[in-house]
Structures are given as C-alpha cells and as structure tokens.
C-alpha positions as CSV (number, residue, x, y, z in Angstrom):
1,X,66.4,-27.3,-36.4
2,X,66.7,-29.7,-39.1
3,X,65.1,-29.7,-41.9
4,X,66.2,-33.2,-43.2
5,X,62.9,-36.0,-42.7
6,X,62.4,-39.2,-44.2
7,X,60.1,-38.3,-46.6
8,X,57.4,-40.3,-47.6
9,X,56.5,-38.8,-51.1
10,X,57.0,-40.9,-53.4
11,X,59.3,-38.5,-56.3
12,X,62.5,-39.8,-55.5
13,X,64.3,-38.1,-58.2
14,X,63.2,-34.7,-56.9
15,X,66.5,-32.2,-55.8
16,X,64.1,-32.1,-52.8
17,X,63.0,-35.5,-51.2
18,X,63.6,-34.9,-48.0
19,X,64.4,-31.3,-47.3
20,X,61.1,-30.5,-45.8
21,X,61.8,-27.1,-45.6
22,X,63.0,-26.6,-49.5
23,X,59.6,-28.8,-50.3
24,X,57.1,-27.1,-48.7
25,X,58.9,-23.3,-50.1
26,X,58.6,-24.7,-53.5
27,X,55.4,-25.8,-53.4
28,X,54.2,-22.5,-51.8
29,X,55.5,-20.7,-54.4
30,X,53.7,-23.0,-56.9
31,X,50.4,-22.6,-55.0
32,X,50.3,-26.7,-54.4
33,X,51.0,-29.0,-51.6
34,X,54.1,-31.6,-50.6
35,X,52.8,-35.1,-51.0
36,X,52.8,-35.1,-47.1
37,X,50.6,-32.5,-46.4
38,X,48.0,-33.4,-49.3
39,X,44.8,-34.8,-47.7
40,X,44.1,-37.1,-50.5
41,X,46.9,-38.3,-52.7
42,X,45.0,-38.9,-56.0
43,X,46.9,-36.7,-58.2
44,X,45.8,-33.1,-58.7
45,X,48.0,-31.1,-55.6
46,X,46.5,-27.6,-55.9
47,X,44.6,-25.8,-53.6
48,X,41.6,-25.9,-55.3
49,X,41.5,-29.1,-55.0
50,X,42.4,-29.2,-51.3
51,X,39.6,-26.4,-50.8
52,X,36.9,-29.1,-52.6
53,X,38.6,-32.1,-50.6
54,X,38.5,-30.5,-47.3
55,X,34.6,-28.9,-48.0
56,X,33.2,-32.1,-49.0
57,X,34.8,-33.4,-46.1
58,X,34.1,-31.0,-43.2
59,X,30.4,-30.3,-45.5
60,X,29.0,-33.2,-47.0
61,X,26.1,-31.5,-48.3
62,X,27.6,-28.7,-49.8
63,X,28.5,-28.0,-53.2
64,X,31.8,-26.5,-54.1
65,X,31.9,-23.1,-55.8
66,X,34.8,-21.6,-57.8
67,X,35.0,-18.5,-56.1
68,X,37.0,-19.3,-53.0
C-alpha cells in the first residue's frame, strides 16, 4: 500500500503534503483533521468544530453543547 496521494491541501510547505499516512498520524496526535477529511474548510480543524459542523448538519435544530 502506498501511502503517497496527490494531496489537495493546500500547505505546500508542510514535510507532509502528500504522505497521507504521516498526515492523518499527525493530526491524530494533535486531536484535528487533514484538510481532506475536514467537512468544511473555513479554518478552525479541531474536533470540536467537526462535532458542531457535523450536528448542525445531521440536526438542524439542535443546539451544540460543550460537553461532547
């Protein structure tokens, strides 16, 4: 398996771009998402915000709470 993609994030300089495998370890270690797997690209990577993303997308009437 390689783990060697074009890579579509846009951190060129990054000892990373394009090791997929290397990316997504790093960023689980940092608690935070590749640019790839983020479901809105605006910025803020964490999971937090990919718990808010994802509830006020899946539950438009619900109201995100801290306590995940």
């Amino acid at each position: 398996m390689s783990c060697f993609k074009e890579c579509i994030c846009p951190k060129t300089s990054c000892p990373r771009h394009g090791k997929c495998c290397e990316c997504v370890v790093n960023h689980k270690e940092t608690d935070s998402l590749p640019y790839c797997l983020f479901v809105d690209n605006n910025g803020d990577k964490s999971m937090e915000n990919l718990y808010k993303k994802l509830k006020v997308r899946f539950e438009p009437n619900a109201k995100f709470d801290n306590k995940v």
